[in-house]
Residue, then its C-alpha position, 0 to 999 in steps of 0.5 A: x455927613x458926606x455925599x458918599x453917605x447917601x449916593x445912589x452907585x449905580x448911575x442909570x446912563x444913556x449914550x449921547x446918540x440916543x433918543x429921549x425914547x431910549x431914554x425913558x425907557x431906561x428910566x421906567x425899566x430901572x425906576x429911576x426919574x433921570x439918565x445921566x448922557x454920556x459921550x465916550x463913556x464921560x457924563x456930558x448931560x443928564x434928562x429928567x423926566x420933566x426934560x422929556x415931558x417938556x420936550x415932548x409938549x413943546x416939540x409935539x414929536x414922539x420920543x422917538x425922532x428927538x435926540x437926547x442931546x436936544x434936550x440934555x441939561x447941559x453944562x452937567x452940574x455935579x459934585x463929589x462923594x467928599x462934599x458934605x451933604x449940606x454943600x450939595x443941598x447948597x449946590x442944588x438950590x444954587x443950580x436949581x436943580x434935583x440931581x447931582x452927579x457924582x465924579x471923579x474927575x470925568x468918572x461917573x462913581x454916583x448921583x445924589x438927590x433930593x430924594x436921597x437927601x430926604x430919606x437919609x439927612x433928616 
C-alpha cells in the first residue's frame, strides 16, 4: 500500500506571517490537529497542536502576539504519495514525528498521519 492510498488531499496551511491564533484557529474550524506553514505558497513548517500548547505554556503570551514561524517544526520532514505506507510509519518513528507532509517537489499534494495509518493499514 502506498502513501497516496491513505493521504488526506486537502492539506489545512497557514502562511508564514500568521500568528499561532490564526493558526488554531484553522486547525478547530477544519478539525484538524496541524497546519502546514508555507512561504511563497512552498510548505516550510507545520504547527501542531502540542507546538501550540507548548508555545503558549512556556511563552505565557496569548496566541495572538506569538508568530508561527517561532514555533514551525522546522526542517519540514515529509514524503511522497510513492513511498510505501510501512516506509512512512519507518520515517515517522525515525523523525518522531506524527504527520508527514505529502510533496511533490516543493508541491504541497497531501499529508499523512498516525491516524490515517491506523484507520487504513491495520
Amino acid at each position: 500500500m502506498l502513501v497516496e492510498d491513505i493521504m488526506t488531499v486537502e492539506v489545512v496551511t497557514c502562511p508564514a506571517g500568521d500568528t499561532l491564533a490564526d493558526a488554531a484557529r484553522r486547525m478547530l474550524q477544519r478539525g484538524v490537529g496541524s497546519v502546514v506553514v508555507t512561504r511563497d505558497g512552498d510548505p516550510g513548517g507545520i504547527v501542531t497542536e502540542t507546538d501550540a500548547l507548548r508555545a503558549g505554556a512556556s511563552t505565557e503570551r496569548p496566541f495572538a502576539d506569538i508568530g508561527v514561524e517561532a514555533v514551525a517544526s522546522r526542517p519540514l520532514v515529509t514524503t511522497t504519495r510513492e513511498t510505501t505506507v510501512r516506509k512512512a510509519v519507518d520515517r515517522m518513528r525515525e523523525e518522531e514525528v506524527k504527520k508527514l507532509p505529502v510533496v511533490d517537489g516543493l508541491e504541497l499534494v497531501g499529508i499523512v498521519t498516525r491516524s490515517d495509518v491506523a484507520t487504513h493499514y491495520g
